[in-house]
C-alpha positions, 0 to 999 in steps of 0.5 A: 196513812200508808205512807206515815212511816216512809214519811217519818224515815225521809223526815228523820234521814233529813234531819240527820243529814242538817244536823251532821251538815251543820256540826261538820260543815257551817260551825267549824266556819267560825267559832261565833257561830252557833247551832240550835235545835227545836224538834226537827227544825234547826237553827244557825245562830249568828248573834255571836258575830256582833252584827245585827244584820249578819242573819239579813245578809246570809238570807238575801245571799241564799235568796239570790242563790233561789233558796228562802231561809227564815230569820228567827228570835228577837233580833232576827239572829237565828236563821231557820232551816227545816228539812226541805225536799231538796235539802242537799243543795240547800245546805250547800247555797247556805255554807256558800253563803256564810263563808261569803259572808264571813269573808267579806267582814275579813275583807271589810 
């Protein structure tokens, strides 16, 4: 149990860089876009874009990319993030992945 509190600080340190990573980096991508927040576990809303599939297509994006999101709520709208070990790449495969998205739509 020596370790709780290393633990605890690597685990706080994670969820500020998510939280600051969302609110900086993925909700300024469009205004639809929503963040939500449980505890530590943080949550991309996409129900606002009106696409019933927005959250399955940012899940296969980021799993090609070697990244596992979780989809969440009744529609599966919301995309989960916990923080991860390697939690800086991921964030950044997960803003790549939405911004491909959200172009596709405008290209659609």
């Amino acid at each position: 149990m020596a370790n709780t509190p290393m633990l605890c600080n690597h685990m706080l340190a994670a969820e500020s860089l998510i939280s600051g990573f969302l609110s900086c980096e993925i909700l300024p991508l469009d205004r639809r876009i929503a963040g939500r927040r449980m505890g530590l576990i943080r949550g991309i809303d996409l129900s606002g874009l009106n696409d019933p599939d927005a959250a399955k297509q940012l899940a296969a994006r980021c799993f090609q990319q070697g990244l596992l999101i979780e989809r969440v709520r009744r529609r599966d709208t919301m995309s989960k993030i916990q923080a991860p070990l390697t939690i800086a790449h991921d964030l950044l495969i997960i803003k790549e992945s939405i911004a491909d998205y959200l172009s596709a739509l405008q290209e659609g």
